[in-house]
N, C-alpha and C positions, 0 to 999 in steps of 0.2 A: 646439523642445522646451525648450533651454536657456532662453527668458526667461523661460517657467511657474516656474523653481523659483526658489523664496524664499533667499533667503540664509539660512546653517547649517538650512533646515530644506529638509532629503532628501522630496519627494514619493513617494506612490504610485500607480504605473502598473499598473493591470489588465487582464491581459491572460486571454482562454480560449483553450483547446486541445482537439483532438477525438481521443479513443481510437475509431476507426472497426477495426472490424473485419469481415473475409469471412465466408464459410461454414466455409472451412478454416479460421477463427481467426486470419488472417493480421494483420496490422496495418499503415494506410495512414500512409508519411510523406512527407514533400516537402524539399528540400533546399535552404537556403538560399541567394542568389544570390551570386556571388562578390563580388561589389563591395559589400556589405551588411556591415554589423557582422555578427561571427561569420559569413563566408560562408563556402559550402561544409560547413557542418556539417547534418545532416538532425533534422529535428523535426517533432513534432506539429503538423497544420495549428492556423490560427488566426490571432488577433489581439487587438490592441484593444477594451475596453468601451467606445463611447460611451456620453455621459450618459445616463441614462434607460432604454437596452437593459438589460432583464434577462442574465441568462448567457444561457441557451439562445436569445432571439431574436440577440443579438452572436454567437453560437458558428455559426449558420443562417445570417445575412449575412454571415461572413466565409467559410465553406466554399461558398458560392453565387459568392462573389469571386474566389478563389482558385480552387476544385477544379471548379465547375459541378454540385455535387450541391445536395439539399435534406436540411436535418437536420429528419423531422419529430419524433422522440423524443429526447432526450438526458438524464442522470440525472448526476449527482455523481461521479467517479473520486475524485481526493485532490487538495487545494490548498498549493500553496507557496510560499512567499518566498525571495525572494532579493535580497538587497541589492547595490547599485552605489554608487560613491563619491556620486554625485547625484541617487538614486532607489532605491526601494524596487519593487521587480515582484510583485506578488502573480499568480499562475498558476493560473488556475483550470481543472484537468481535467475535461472532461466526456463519460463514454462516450456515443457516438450508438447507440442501440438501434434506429433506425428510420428508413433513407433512402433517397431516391430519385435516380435518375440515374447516370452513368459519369464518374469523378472521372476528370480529366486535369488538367494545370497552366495553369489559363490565364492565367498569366502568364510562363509559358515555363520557370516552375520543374521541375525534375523530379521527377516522382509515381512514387513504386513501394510494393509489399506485401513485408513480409517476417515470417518466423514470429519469433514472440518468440524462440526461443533463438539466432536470427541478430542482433539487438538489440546483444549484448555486444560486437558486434567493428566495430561503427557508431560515428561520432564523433557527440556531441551537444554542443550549448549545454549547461556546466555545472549550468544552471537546471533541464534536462530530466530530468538524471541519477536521481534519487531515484521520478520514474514507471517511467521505462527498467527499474529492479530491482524498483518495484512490480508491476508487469507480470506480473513470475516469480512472483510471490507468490500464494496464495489468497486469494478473498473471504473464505471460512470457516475454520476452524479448530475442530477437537474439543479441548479440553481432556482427557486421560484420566484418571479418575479412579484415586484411589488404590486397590488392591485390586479392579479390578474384576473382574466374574465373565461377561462375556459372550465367546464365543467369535470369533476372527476371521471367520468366516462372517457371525455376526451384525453384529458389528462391519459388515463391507463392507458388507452389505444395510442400514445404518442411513444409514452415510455417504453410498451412492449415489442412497437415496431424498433426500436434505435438500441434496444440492449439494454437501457439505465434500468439499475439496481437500487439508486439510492436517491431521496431527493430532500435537499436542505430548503426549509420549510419557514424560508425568510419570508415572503411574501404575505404568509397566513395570518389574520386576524387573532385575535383569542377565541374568538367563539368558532371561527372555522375550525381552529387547530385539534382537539381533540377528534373530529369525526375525518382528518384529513391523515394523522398519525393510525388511526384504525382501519380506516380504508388503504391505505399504503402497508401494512402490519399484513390485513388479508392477501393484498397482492403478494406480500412476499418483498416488499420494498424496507430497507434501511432509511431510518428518518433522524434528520439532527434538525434541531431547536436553537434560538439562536439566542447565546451570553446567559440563560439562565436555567440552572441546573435545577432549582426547584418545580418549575414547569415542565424541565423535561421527565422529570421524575411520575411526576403529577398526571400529565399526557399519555405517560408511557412512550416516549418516543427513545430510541436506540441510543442517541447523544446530544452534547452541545457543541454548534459553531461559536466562537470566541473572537470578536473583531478583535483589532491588534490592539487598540486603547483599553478594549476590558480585558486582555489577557497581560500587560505592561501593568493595570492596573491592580490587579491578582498578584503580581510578584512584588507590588510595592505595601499593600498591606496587609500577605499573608496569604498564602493559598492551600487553606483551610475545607473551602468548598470545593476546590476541586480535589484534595486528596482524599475526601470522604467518597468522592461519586464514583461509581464501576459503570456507567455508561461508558460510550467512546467520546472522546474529546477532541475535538478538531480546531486549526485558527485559522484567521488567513494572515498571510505573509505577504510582505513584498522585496521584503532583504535581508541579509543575514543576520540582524540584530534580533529582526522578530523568530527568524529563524531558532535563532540560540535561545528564545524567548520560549518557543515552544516545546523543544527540548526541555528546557528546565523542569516547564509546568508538565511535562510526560507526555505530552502530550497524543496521540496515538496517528493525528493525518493533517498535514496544510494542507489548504487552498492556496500554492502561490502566485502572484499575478501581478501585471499583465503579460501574459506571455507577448502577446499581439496588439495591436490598436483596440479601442473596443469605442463604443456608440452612446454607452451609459457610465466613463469615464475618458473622454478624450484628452482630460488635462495630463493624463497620467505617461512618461514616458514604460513604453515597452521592452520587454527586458530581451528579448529574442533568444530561440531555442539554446545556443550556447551558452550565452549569459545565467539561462535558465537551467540548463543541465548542471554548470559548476556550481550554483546555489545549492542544486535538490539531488545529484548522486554523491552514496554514502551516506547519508541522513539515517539514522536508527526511527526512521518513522516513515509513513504512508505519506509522497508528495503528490497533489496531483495538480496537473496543469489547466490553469485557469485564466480568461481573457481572449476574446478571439475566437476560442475553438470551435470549429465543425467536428461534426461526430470523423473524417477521415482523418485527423490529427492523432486517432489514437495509437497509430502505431510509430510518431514521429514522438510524441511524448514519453512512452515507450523508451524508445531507444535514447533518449534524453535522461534518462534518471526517471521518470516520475510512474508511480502507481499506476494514474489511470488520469481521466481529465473531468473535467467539470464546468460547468456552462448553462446559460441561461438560451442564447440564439441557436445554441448546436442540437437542442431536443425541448425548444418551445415556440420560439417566436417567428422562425422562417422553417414550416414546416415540410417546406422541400430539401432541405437539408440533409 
């Protein structure tokens, strides 16, 4: 491997990885051999792009190597980089939606399932870390709107039709919020709070959203409160400044935006899918795309770079959607 790399210039190694999951939702990982770089840590099966393989034929011929399955579906999860003194690894996550066979290690690695909330107390390659909390995360995401008028009943029956997992709970009052974080908590919904970590504390809600002026403002005098808090932490973005912004502060998911035109900022130019993918793939954190989206963008986002998407019009206000 060492003679491939050029002097002062770091190559990149692509490598895929498989989100395989059970009926129970479980998640398949294999653990690396002891004698291996990073052995003994467990990770996402996978390997190596040969030239010419797309992802999903590389991602099918390594799981047939390794596990003895066949991937016949696979779709985009999230990609990331991670740099080494002499190489650059780009990671290409790709859930298998569709396969055949009974994974076991056949190369004497050991194969096991475990539920995502078991994930946190597993050792991984530091490269892996940023899918491992993806993981916990939603595809979706309700944006709430300011003042809105529909009742939690409605609300649930909106969210449960469209998929959303998670809903940012900008909209809420103080006094709605605590019984809107518990009724969300019952459904089994992920809730972030917005810019204030004592409240979300206080609510019990999962995390905090961070507009870009209080997460700019957290880096300029100390980010104190947010290194004490184990919620998830989320911003929103709209270029790579805030981006690096987030980063810093660890952030774990943007909102970045606009992807598209949108109704409740028109002054804002949009950044359009490309624009948006070269912002949000390889980012060591959960991107998801925001601005514009209908719930059928999720698989255009997707293949974009981003986690999953997030919206206010796409799972509230045009409920034909």
């Amino acid at each position: 491997m060492s003679s491939a790399i050029k002097e002062n210039a770091p190559r990149r190694l692509d490598v895929v990885a498989a989100i395989i999951r059970d009926s129970r939702h479980s998640l398949l990982l294999s653990k690396r051999p002891e004698h291996k770089h990073q052995g003994g840590l467990w990770e996402f099966p996978g390997g190596k792009v040969e030239t010419g393989e797309t992802l999903h034929n590389a991602l099918a011929r390594e799981l047939h190597e390794e596990l003895g399955i066949d991937a016949v579906e696979s779709i985009p999860f999230m990609t990331i980089d991670h740099s080494y003194p002499d190489l650059t690894v780009r990671l290409h996550f790709r859930e298998v939606t569709e396969w055949t066979g009974v994974p076991h290690g056949r190369e004497q690695q050991p194969v096991e399932w475990f539920a995502t909330e078991q994930l946190s107390s597993l050792s991984f390659p530091a490269a892996n870390q940023p899918v491992v909390t993806a993981l916990s995360l939603p595809d979706k995401w309700l944006v709430l709107p300011e003042n809105h008028a529909k009742s939690w009943p409605q609300l649930h029956t909106l969210l449960l039709e469209k998929g959303v997992q998670g809903v940012y709970l900008r909209g809420a009052d103080a006094q709605q919020l605590p019984n809107l974080v518990r009724d969300c908590r019952e459904a089994g919904l992920k809730t972030l709070v917005r810019n204030d970590f004592d409240l979300a504390k206080r609510v019990g809600a999962d995390g905090v959203h961070l507009t870009a002026d209080n997460a700019l403002g957290l880096m300029q005098t100390g980010s104190a409160e947010r290194d004490s808090y184990v919620g998830f932490v989320s911003m929103a973005c709209h270029n790579e400044d805030e981006l690096m912004c987030a980063e810093a502060l660890k952030a774990d998911m943007v909102m970045l935006s606009p992807v598209k035109p949108t109704s409740t900022h028109p002054e804002m130019t949009p950044l359009g899918w490309q624009a948006f993918s070269a912002l949000a793939t390889g980012r060591p954190l959960s991107v998801y795309a925001l601005g514009g989206m209908v719930d059928q963008d999720f698989v255009a986002a997707r293949e974009h770079g981003a986690r999953g998407i997030a919206g206010i019009s796409a799972f509230w206000l045009n409920d034909d959607c």
